[in-house]
C-alpha positions in Angstrom: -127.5 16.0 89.2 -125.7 18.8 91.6 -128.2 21.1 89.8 -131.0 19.5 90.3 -130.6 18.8 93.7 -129.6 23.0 94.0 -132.8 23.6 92.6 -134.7 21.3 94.8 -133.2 22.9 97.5 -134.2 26.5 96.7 -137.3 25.3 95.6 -138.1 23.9 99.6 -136.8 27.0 101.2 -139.1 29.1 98.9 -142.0 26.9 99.6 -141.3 27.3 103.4 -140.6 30.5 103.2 -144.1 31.4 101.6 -146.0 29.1 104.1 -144.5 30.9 106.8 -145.8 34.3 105.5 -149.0 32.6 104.8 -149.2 30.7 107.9 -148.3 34.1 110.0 -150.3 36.3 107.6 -153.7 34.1 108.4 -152.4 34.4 111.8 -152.5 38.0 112.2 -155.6 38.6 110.5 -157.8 36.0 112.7 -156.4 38.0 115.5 -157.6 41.4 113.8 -160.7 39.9 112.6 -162.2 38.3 115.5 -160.6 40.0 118.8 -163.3 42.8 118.4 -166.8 42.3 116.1 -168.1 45.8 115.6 -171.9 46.4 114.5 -174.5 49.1 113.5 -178.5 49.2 114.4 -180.0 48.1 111.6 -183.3 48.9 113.5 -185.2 48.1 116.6 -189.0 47.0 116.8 -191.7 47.1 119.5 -192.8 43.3 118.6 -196.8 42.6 120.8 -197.0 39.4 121.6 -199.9 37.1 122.7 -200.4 34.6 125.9 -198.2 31.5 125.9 -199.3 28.7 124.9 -197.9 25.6 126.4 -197.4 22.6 124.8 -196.0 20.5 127.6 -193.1 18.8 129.0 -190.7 16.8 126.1 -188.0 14.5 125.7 -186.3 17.9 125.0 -187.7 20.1 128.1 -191.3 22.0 128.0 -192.3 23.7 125.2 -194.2 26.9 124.7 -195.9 28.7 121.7 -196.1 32.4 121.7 -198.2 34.1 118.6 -196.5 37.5 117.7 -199.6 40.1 117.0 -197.6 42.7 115.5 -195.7 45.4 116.0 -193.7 48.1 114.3 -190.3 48.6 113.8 -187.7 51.5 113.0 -184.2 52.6 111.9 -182.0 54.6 110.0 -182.8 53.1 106.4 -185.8 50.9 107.1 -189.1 51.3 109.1 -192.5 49.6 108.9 -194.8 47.4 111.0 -194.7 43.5 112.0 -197.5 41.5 110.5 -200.0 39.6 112.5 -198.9 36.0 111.6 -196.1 34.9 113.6 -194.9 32.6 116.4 -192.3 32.6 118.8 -191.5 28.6 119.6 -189.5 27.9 122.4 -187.8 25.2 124.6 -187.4 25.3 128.1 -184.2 23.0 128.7 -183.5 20.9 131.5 -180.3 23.2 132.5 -183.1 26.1 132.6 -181.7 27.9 129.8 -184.8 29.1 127.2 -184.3 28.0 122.8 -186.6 30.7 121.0 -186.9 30.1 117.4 -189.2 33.0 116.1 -190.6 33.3 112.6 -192.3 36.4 111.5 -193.1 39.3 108.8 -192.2 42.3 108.3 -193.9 45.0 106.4 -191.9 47.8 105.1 -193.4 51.4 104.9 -193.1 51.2 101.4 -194.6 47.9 100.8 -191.8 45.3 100.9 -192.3 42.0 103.0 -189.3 40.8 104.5 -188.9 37.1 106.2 -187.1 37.0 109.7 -186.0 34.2 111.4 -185.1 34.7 115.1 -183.0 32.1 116.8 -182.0 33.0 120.6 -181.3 32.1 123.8 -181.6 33.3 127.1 -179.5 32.4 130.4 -180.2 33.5 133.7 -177.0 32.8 135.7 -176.7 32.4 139.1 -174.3 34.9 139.9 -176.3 37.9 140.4 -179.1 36.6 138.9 -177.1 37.7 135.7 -179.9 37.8 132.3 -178.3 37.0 129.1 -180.2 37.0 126.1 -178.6 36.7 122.4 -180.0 35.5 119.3 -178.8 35.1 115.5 -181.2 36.4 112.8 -181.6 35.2 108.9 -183.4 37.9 107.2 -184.7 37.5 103.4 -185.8 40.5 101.7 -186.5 40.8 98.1 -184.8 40.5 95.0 -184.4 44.3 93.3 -186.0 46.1 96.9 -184.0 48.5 98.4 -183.7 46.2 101.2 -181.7 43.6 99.2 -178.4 44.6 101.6 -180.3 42.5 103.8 -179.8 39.3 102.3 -175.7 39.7 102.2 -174.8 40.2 106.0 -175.0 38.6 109.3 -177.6 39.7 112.0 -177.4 39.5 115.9 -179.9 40.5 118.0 -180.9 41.5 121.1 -184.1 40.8 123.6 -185.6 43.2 126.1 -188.5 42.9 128.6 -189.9 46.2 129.4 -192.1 47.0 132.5 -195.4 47.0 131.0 -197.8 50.2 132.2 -201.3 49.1 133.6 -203.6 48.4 130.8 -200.4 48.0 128.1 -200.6 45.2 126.0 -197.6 42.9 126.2 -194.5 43.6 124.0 -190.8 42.8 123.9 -188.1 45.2 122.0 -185.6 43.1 119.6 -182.7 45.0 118.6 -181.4 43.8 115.3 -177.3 44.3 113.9 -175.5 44.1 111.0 -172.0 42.8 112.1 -169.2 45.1 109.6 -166.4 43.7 108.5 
């Protein structure tokens, strides 16, 4: 009986032992792996867009439509243009803050067709009239393509405005990154 109860014993302090390494090891790498997210350009395209269309005021806020009319897009291993077939949906929320859930193509140099779904959203704070625009990205390239890498990461993305020159056709410039690990 003296034994067994020895053995329970050493049993407990190994179990609490190991869950304290555990418990600190799980500990130490959340720390490492979300005080700093590091990314890469995957590319960045010049995405034309068309005139809003609006749909009207909702239970949710007003809502708009914008057609994207295509585009093209470049980076280090990927370049092509945007196809003509894609829309930019997006929510104007009570608290003023912009939803954009944008589907499009994309079609590469060499002839692949990727998918992208573009979710974002933009604040303007009131501090300093401060812009903030972030967005998440599912991209689905095919199966055997050298763009495959695509379909095993996670994208964020970025939204810019440029000043447009007289007689320019509208355009905005999405960054897109692969967050490493």
């Amino acid at each position: 009986m003296k034994l067994l109860i020895w053995i329970t014993g050493i049993f407990v302090l190994a179990v609490l032992s190991f869950s304290n390494l555990n418990a600190q090891s799980t500990e130490d790498s959340t720390n490492k792996v979300f005080k700093d997210f590091k990314s890469e350009l995957v590319w960045e395209a010049k995405v034309k867009i068309g005139e809003a269309q609006n749909v009207g005021e909702s239970k949710r806020g007003v809502r708009r439509v914008i057609p994207i009319l295509g585009g093209t897009f470049e980076g280090p291993e990927i370049k092509g243009s945007i196809l003509p077939m894609g829309e930019d949906w997006q929510l104007v929320r009570p608290d003023g803050d912009t939803e954009l859930y944008a589907r499009y193509l994309l079609k590469t140099n060499d002839g692949h067709i990727i998918h992208v779904l573009n979710q974002a959203l933009i604040h303007v704070g009131e501090e300093n009239n401060k812009f903030y625009c972030k967005s998440v990205l599912d991209l689905e390239a095919p199966i055997n393509s050298p763009y495959e890498f695509l379909n095993h990461s996670v994208f964020i993305g970025t939204l810019g405005f440029p000043e447009l020159q007289q007689g320019e056709e509208p355009y905005v410039i999405i960054g897109v990154y692969k967050l490493l690990q």
